[in-house]
C-alpha positions in Angstrom: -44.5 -15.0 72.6 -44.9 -11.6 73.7 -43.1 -12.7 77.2 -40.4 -14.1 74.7 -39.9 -11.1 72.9 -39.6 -8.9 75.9 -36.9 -11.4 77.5 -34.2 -10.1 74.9 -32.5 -6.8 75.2 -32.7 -4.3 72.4 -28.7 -5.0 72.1 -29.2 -8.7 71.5 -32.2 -7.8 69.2 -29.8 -5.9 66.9 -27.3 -8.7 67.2 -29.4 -11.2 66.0 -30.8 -9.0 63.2 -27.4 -8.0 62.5 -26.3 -12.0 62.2 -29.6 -12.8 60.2 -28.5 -9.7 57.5 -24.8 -11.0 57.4 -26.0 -14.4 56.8 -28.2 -12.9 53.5 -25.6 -11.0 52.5 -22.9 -13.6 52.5 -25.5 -16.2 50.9 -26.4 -13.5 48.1 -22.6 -12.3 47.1 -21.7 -16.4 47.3 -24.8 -16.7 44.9 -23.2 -13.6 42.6 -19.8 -15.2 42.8 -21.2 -18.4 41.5 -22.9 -16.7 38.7 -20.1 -14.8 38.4 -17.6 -18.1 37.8 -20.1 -19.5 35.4 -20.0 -16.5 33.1 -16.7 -15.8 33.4 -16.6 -19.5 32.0 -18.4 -18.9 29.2 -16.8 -15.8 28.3 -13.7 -17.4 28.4 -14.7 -19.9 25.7 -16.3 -17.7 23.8 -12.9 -15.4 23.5 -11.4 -18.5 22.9 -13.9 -19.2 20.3 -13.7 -15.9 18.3 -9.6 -15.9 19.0 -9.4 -19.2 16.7 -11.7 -17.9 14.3 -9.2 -14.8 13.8 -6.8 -16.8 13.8 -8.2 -19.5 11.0 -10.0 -16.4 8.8 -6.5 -13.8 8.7 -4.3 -15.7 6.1 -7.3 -16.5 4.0 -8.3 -12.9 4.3 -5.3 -11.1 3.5 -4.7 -13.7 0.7 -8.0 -12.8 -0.3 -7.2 -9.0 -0.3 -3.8 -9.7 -2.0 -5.6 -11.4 -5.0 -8.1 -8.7 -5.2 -5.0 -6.0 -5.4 -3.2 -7.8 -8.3 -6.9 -8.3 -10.2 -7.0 -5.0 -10.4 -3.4 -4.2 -11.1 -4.0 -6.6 -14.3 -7.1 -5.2 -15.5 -5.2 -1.9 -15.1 -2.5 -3.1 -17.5 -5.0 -5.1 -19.7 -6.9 -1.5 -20.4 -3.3 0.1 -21.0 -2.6 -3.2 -23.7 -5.9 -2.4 -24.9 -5.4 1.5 -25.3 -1.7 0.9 -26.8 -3.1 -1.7 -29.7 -5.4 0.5 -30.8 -2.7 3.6 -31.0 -1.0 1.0 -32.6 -4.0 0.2 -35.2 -4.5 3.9 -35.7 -0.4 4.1 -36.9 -1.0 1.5 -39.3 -3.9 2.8 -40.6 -2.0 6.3 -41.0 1.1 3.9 -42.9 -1.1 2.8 -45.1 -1.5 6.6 -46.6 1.3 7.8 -48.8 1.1 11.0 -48.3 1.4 10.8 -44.4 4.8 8.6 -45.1 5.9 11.1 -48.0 4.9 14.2 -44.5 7.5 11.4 -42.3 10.2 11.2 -44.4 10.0 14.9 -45.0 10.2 15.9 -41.8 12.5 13.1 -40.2 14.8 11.9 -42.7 15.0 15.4 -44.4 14.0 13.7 -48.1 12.7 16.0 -51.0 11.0 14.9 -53.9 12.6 15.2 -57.5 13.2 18.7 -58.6 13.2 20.3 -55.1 15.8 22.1 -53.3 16.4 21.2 -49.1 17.4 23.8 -47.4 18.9 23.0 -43.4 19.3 25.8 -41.0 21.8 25.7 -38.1 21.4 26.8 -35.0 24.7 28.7 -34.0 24.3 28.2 -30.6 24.3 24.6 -31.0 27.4 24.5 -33.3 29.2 26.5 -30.6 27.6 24.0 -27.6 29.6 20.9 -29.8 32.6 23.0 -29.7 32.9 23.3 -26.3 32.1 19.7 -25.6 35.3 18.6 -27.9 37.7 19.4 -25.2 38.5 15.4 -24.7 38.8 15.0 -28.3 41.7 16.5 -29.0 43.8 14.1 -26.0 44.9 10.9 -26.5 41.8 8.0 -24.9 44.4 6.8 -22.4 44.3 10.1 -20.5 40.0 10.4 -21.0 40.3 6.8 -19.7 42.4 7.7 -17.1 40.5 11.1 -15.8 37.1 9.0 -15.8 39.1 6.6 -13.2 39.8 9.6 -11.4 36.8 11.3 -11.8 34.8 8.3 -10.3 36.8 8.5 -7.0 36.0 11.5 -5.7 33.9 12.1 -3.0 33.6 16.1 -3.5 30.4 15.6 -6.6 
């Protein structure tokens, strides 16, 4: 063997060892590409996979999402309902009392009880606010009629 080794030349030495390497490394990347194909199989599938399940959970979800929204708008308004009876409750409770309808009618409708005197004070700034508000009354409705038609065309508001 010894005589066999010292046959070759140091250049075909390297060749060969440079064929023998080659021949690993081509064995080893096909073995990589293999696994490679494999996994890129699987990954595939598996995006397909969780691509469907996007797909078949989304509409249920946002359904589910839209439902919860209008739940709570309804609760909202039920507390509201809730909050408005009992203001409404505590109104008829109060119109139940004569006094605090004598106290209404006092101050709204301007009543007085038998024997009293009602006394109104105006406000000259509003009597002189109606006056100058009166300036259509004093023209026939055809021609306040007519000015509104015009008035509605303009573009220069």
């Amino acid at each position: 063997m010894a005589a066999n080794r010292d046959r070759f030349s140091t250049a075909t030495k390297i060749r060969i060892l440079g064929e023998q390497t080659a021949a690993r490394v081509y064995r080893s990347q096909t073995r990589r590409q293999a696994r490679r194909s494999r996994l890129t199989g699987r990954a595939a599938f598996l995006v397909l996979v969780v691509c469907s399940l996007i797909v078949a959970l989304a509409y249920p979800m946002r359904q589910y999402v839209s439902q919860r929204g209008d739940i709570a708008e309804q609760e909202q308004l039920t507390r509201e309902a809730a909050q408005r009876v009992e203001e409404l409750r505590d109104e008829k409770a109060r119109l139940q009392d004569d006094a605090y309808v004598q106290r209404l009618a006092r101050e709204h409708l301007h009543y007085v009880m038998p024997g009293e005197t009602g006394y109104i004070m105006a406000d000259p700034r509003a009597a002189e606010e109606r006056r100058t508000d009166q300036g259509a009354a004093d023209r026939p409705w055809y021609s306040n009629l007519l000015d509104g038609v015009d008035n509605a065309d303009r573009t220069d508001r």
